[in-house]
Each structure stands twice: as structure tokens, then as C-alpha cells.
KEDREN-45467 format. One line per 8 residues: their letters; for each residue x, y, z of N, C-alpha, C, O. Coordinates in steps of 0.2 Angstrom, whole numbers, plus 5000, padded with zeros to 4 digits. Example, Ala and Ser with C-alpha at 12.3 -4.5 7.8 and 13.67 -1.06 7.14 Angstrom:
! residues 2
AS = 5066 4972 5039 5062 4978 5039 5066 4984 5039 5071 4983 5042 ~ 5064 4989 5035 5068 4995 5036 5064 5000 5039 5067 5006 5040
//
This chain:
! residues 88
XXXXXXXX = 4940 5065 4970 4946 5062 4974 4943 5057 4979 4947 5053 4982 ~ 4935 5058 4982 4936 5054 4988 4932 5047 4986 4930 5042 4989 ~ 4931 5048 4980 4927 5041 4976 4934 5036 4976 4933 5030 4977 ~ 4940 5038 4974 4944 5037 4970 4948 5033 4977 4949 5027 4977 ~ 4950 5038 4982 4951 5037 4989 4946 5029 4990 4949 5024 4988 ~ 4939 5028 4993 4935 5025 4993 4936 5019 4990 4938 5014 4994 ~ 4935 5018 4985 4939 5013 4979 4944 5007 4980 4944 5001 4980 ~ 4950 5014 4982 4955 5011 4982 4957 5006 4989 4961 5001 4989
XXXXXXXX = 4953 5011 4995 4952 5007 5000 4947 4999 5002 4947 4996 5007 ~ 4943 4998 4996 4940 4993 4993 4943 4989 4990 4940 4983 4991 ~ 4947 4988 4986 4950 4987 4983 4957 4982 4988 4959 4976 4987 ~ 4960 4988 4992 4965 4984 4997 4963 4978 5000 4966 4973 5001 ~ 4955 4982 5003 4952 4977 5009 4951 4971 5005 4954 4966 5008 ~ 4948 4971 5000 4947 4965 4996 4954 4960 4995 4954 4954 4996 ~ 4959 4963 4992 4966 4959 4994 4969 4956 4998 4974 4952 4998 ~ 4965 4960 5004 4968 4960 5008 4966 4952 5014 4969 4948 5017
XXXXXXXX = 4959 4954 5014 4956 4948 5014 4956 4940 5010 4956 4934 5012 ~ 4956 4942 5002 4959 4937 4998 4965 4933 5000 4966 4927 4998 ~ 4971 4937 5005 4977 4934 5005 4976 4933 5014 4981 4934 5017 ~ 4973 4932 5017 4974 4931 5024 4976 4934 5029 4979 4933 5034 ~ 4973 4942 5025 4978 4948 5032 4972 4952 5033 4966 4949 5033 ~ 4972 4960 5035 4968 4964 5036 4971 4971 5032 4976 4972 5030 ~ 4965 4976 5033 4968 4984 5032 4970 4985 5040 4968 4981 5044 ~ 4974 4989 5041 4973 4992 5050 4968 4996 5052 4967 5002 5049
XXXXXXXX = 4965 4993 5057 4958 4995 5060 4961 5003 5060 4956 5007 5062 ~ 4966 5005 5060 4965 5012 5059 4962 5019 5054 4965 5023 5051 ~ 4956 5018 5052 4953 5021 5047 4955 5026 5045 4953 5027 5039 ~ 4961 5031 5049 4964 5037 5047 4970 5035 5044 4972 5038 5039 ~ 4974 5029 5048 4980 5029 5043 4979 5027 5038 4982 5029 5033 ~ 4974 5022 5036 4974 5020 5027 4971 5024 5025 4972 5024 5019 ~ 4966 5030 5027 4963 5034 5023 4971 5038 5022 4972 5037 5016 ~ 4975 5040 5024 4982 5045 5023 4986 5042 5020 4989 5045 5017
XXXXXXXX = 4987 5034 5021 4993 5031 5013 4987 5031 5010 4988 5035 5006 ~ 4981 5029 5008 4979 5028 5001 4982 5036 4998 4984 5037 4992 ~ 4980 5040 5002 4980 5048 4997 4988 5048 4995 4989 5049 4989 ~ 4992 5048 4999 4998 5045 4997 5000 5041 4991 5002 5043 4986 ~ 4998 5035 4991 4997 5032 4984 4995 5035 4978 4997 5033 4973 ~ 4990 5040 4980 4985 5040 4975 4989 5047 4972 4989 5048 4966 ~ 4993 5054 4978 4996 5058 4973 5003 5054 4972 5007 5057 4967 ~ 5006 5048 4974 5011 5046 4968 5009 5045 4962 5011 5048 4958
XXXXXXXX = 5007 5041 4962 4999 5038 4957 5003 5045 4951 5007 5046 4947 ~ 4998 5048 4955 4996 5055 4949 5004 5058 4946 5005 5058 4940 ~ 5010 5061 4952 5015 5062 4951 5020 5058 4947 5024 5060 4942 ~ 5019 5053 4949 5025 5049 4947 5024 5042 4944 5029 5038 4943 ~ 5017 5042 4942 5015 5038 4939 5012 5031 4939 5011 5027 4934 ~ 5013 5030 4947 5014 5022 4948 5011 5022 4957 5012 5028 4960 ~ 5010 5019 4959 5006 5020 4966 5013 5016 4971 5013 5010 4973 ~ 5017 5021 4972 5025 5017 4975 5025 5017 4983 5026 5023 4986
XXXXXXXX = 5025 5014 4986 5024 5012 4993 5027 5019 4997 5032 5022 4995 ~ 5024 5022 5003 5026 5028 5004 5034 5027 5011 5037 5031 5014 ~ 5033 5020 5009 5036 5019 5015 5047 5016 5014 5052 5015 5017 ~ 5044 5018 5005 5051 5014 5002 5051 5021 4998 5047 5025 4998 ~ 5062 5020 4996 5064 5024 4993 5064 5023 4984 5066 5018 4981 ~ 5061 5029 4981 5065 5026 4972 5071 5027 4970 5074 5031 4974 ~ 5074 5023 4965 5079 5022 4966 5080 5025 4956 5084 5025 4952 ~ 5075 5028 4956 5075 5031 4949 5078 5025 4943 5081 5027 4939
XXXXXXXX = 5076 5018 4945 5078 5013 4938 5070 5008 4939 5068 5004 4944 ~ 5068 5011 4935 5061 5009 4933 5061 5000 4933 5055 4999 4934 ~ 5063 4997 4933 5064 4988 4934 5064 4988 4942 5059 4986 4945 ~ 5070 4990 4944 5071 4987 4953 5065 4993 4955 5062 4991 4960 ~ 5062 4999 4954 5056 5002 4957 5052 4998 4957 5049 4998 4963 ~ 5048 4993 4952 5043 4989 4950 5039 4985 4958 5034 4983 4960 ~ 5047 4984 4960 5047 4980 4968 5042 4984 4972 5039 4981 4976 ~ 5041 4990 4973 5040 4996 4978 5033 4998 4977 5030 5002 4980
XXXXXXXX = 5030 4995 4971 5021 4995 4970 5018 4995 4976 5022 4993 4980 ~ 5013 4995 4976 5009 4994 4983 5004 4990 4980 5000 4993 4976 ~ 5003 4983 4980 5008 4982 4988 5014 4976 4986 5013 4971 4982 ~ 5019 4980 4989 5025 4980 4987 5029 4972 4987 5024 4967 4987 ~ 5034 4970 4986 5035 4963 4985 5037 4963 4991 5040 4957 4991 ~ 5038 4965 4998 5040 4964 5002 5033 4963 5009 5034 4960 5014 ~ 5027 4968 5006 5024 4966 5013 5020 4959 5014 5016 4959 5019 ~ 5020 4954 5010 5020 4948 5012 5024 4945 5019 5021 4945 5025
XXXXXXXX = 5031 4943 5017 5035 4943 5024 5036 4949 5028 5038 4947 5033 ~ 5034 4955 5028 5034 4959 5033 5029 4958 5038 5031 4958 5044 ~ 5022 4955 5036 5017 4953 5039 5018 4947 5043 5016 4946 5049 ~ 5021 4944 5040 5020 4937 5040 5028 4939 5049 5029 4937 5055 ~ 5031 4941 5047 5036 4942 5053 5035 4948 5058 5035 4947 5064 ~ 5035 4952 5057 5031 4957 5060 5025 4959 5062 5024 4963 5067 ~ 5020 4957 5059 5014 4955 5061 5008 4964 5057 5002 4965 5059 ~ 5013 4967 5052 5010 4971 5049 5017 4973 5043 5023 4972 5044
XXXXXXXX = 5014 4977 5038 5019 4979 5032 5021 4986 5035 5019 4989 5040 ~ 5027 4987 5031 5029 4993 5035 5028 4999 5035 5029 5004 5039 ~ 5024 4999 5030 5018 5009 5032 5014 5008 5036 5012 5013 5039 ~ 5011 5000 5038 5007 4999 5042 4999 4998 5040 4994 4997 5043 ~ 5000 4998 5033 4993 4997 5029 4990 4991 5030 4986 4990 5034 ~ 4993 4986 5027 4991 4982 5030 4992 4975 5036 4998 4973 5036 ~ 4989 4973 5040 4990 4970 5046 4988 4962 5047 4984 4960 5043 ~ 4991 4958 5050 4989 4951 5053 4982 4951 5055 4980 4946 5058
//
């Protein structure tokens, strides 16, 4: 698990970097949404933002991947998305 954890926080920063943002220098809270991601992941099949609701219709959920169709403008207006993963 902590490879998988590791990874996937590699993987964000790399994103995250690619689009002009950051992780949040908080190394606890991304270490705890990735685990989050990582048992929806497993649960529920899909790494679904922990910060949104499913709405049980596999189409409009597609929106709520992480990272979700909304933390773009979340960042961009607020200056971070709304679980806080990623930052300005």
C-alpha cells in the first residue's frame, strides 16, 4: 500500500506541476486524500474525489475522478480545490 500511496502522490505532483499548480505543502493531508482515493479506488472502483457526492449514475459521477472536472476553477478562484489536494 505505501508504494501505491507514494506513486500516486508522484504522479499528482507531476500533474500538478504540468498544469501550473502545486500538491499542498501539507504532507499529511495529501498523504490522507491519496489513501482516501486509493480505498475508493478499491471500493468502488474509481478514485472519486473525497470531497464530492456519488450520485449512483455512472456518466454525471465521471465528473468526480480525481482530479475532478471542477478543480481547475476551484484553484484558479479560490486559490486551492476543495479537499485541498491541490494548491496555487
Amino acid at each position: 500500500m505505501e508504494d501505491k500511496i507514494k506513486n500516486l502522490i508522484k504522479e499528482y505532483e507531476a500533474y500538478a506541476q504540468k498544469n501550473g499548480f502545486k500538491l499542498n505543502p501539507d504532507k499529511k493531508i495529501v498523504e490522507n486524500i491519496v489513501k482516501i482515493l486509493l480505498k475508493k479506488e478499491e471500493t468502488l472502483g474509481e478514485k472519486y474525489c473525497p470531497c464530492r457526492r456519488l450520485s449512483n449514475n455512472k456518466e454525471e459521477d465521471k465528473k468526480i475522478i480525481c482530479p475532478c472536472v471542477y478543480h481547475l476553477e476551484e484553484i484558479e478562484n479560490d486559490g486551492h480545490c476543495h479537499c485541498f489536494l491541490f494548491v496555487k
